[in-house]
N, C-alpha and C positions, 0 to 999 in steps of 0.2 A: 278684051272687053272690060270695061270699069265699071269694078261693083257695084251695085247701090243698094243700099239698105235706108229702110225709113223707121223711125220710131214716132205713134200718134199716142196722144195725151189728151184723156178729155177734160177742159178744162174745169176744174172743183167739181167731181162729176155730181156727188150727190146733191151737193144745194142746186146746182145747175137746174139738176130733172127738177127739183122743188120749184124755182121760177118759173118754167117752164110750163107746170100743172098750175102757178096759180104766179101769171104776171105781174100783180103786184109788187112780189118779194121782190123784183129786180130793182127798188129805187132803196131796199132797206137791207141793212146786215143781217145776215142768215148764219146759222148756221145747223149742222145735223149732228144730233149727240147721240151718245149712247148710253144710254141711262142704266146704272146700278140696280135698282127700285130700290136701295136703302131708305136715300130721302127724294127729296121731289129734286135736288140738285145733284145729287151722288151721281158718276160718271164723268165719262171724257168728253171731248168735241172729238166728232172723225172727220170732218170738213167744214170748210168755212168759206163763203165767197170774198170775192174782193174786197166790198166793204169794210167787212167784220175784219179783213187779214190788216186793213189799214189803221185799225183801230187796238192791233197788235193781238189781236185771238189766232192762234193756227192750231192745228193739226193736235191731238193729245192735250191740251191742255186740259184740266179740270174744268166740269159746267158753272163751277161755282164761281172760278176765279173768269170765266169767261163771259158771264153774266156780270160782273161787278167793270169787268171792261165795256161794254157796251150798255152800261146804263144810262138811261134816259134819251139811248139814238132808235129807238123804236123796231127794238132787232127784233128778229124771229127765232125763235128758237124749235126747234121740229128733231121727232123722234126721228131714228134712220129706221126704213122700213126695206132689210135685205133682198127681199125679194122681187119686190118692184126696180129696184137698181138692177138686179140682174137680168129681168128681163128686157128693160133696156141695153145693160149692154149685150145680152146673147144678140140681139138685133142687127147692133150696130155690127157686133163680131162676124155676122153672117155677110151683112154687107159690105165690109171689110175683103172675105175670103174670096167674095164674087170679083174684087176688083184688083186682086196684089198675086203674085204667083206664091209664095210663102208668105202663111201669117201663125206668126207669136205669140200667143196673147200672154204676158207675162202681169194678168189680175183684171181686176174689174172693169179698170178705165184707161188701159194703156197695152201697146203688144207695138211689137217688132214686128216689119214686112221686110221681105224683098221683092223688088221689081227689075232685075238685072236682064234676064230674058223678054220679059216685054215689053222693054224700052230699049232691048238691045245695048247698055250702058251709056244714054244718051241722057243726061242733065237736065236737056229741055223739057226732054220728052217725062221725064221723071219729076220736073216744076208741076208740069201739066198733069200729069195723073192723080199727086196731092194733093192739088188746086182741085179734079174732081172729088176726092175723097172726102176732102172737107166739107165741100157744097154735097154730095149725096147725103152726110150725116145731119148735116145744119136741114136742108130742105125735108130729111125724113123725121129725124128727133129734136128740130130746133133746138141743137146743141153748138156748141162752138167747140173746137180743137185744136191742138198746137202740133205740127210734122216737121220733124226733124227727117233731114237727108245726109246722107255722107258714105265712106265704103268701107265704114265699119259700124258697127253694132253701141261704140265706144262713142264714134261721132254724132251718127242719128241722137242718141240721148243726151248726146250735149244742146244739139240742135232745138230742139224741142223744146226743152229748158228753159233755152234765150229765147223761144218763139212765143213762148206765154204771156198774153195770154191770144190765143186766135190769131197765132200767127203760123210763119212756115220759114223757115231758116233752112238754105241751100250750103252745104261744106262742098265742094266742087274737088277732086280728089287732088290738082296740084295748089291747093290755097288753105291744103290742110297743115302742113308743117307753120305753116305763119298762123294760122287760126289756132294751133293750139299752146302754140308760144307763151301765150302768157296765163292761159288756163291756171286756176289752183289745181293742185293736184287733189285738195280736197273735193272737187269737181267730177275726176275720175271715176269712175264705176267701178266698185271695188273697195275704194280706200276709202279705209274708215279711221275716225281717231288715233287709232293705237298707230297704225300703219302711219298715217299724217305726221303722228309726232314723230314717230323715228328717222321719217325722210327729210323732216326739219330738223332733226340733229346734224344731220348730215349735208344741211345748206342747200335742200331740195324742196321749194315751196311752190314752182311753178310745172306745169308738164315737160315747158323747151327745157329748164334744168333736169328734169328728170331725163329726156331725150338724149343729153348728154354725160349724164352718169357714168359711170366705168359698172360694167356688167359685171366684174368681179367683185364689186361694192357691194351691189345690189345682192350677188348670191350671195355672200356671207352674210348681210342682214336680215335675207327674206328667205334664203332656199333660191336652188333652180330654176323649180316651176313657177313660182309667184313673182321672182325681180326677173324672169322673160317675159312673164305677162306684164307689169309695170311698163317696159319700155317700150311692150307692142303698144299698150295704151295708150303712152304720153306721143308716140308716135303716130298714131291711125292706125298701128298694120295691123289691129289683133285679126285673124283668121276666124274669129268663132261665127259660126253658119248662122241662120235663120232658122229654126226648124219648127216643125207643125204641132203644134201644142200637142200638152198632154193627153192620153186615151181618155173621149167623149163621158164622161156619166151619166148627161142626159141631152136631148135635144127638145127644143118646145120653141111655139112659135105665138105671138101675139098680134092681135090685129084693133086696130081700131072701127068698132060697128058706123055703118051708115047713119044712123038713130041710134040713141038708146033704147032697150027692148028687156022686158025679161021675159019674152019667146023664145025657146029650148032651139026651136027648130031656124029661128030666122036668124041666130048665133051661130048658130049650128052651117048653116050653109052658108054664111059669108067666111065663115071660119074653115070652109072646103079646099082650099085651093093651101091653107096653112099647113093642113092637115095632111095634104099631100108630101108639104115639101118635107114635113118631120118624115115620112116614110121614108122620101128618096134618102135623106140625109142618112137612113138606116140600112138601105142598100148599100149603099156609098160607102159606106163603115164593115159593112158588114156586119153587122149588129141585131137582136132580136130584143124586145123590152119584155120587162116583167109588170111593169104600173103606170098606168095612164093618170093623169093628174089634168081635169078639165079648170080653167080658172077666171072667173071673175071677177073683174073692176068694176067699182060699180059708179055708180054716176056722185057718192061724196067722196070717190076714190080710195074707198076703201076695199081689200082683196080678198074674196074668199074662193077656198078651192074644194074640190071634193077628188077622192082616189080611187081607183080598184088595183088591186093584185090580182097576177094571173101565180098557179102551182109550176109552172114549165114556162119559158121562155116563149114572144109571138113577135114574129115579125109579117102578118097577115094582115093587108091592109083594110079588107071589111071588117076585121074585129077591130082593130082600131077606131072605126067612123062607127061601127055602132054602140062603141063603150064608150065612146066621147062622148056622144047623142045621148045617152042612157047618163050618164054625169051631167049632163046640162039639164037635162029635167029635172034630175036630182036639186043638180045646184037653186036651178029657180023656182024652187018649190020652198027653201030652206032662206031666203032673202027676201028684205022689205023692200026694196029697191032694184031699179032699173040696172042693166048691164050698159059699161060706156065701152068696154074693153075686152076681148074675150083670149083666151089662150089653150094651148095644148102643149102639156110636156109628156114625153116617155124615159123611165128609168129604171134602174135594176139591169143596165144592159149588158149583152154578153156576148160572143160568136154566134151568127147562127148555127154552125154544127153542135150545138152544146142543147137544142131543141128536142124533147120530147114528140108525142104523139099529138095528133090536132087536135084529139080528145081532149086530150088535158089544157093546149091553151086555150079552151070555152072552160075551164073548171077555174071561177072564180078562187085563189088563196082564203081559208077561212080564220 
């Protein structure tokens, strides 16, 4: 059966969600910084959409020298706000997990799948799943994304790569040797500078040259283990698996309210069925949380949250739905505005056999 592995890429994820919450930015250069507070300019850029990248702003540059690029094109400039990204992508991550047999998440706005068992290693059938993936995320987060396919880990991220922006790029596993032919090797996952330059000393600037190396080159310049990896790279073969991301910290779920409301309870029970699936997701793990965390978007999209702590570990789901509850009242008591958005996360998680007496998960942490 032939592998398949995918790698998804959401495209500029953070300016993205910013267009996204507020349409207009999509005709203007955006970008998301992250501000020093030294001065009103101090800091990096962390994303830039298209526009802005055409106008030669990317990734790390200074705001300062990033503003002097897009002077007078009527750009946006917007703080990054971390946690509203991650709840998007937890989202997206969950709906992801519901539809790939293994998923990776290797950061915010990207993760490795495999689909090899439920597509039985069938290509077509692997186009077609993609093709769902993209449209559930576009139809739930009106986002766009780029899927890379192929039957290594090496390939899908090449794929993806070429697929941006919102596309899907297939490597079919015999059209990989010609597909990576001409590859840079600075392309490669893995090689960086230092590594580039030495395999250019050596008259290895593309993957097919690197493909044909002498493997005793290789170990003498790199070791063993690094010039076997090299050639499984510029090959396709690497072996390295798909596996299921790192141990959970937290799970939480967001919904979008029917109205806006700052009713405790009318949030509160559209947010029921959210509130479930954060439990399952805690069974499923085997998991028991220490702090519920109720959270609020509010209708200028700005987030506030409120916490409790338990002394002992709970994985009790009426305590859960009634310190949600008991946090939403909180929360809409402490706000001048309407809720658009409502959420629930659980953290401090542990084994359930690592739980105290039930006594103690009613004893709020003081």
């Amino acid at each position: 059966m032939a592998r398949v592995v995918g790698h998804i890429d959401l495209d500029y994820f953070y300016a993205q969600v910013e267009e996204v919450e507020e349409p207009s930015l999509k005709s203007r250069p955006v970008i998301v910084c992250v501000f020093s507070g030294r001065t009103d300019d101090s800091g990096v850029v962390s994303t830039a959409n298209y526009k802005a990248r055409e106008l030669g702003v990317h990734s790390g540059m200074p705001i300062a020298l990033a503003k002097k690029k897009l002077g007078g094109k009527d750009a946006a400039v917007i703080k990054m706000e971390h946690e509203k990204y991650e709840a998007v992508s937890g989202r997206i991550m969950e709906e992801l997990e519901d539809r790939v047999d293994v998923l990776e998440p290797t950061g915010i706005d990207e993760a490795f799948f495999d689909i090899t068992a439920s597509t039985g290693g069938d290509y077509s059938k692997a186009v077609e799943a993609a093709e769902s993936i993209k449209r559930a995320i576009f139809e739930r987060e009106r986002l766009t994304s780029s899927v890379g396919l192929g039957r290594s880990k090496i390939i899908a991220k090449l794929g993806s790569d070429m697929a941006k922006p919102d596309g899907l790029k297939v490597i079919v596993p015999e059209e990989t040797e010609a597909f990576l032919a001409s590859i840079p090797v600075t392309k490669l996952y893995g090689i960086g500078p230092k590594t580039s330059a030495t395999l250019s000393s050596m008259g290895i600037r593309t993957a097919g040259e690197l493909a044909g190396a002498q493997p005793a080159d290789l170990e003498r310049a790199f070791g063993r283990k690094f010039g076997a990896y090299l050639v499984a790279a510029a090959t396709g073969t690497d072996a390295d698996p798909v596996v299921a991301g790192l141990e959970p910290t937290q799970f939480s779920r967001i919904i979008t309210l029917r109205r806006d409301t700052r009713e405790p309870l009318e949030a509160f029970d559209q947010l029921s069925k959210g509130i479930e699936r954060v439990h399952q997701k805690l069974i499923d793990s085997g998991k028991a949380f220490r702090t519920v965390t109720a959270i609020g978007i509010l209708a200028d999209l700005s987030i506030k949250t409120k916490s409790r702590s338990f002394e002992a570990p709970v994985d009790d789901v009426a305590v859960l739905r009634d310190v949600t509850l008991s946090l939403f009242e909180d929360l809409s008591r402490s706000v001048a505005r309407d809720f658009r958005r409502v959420g629930v996360r659980v953290s401090g998680l542990s084994a359930v056999d690592s739980q105290s007496s039930l006594t103690q998960f009613l004893r709020p942490a003081r």
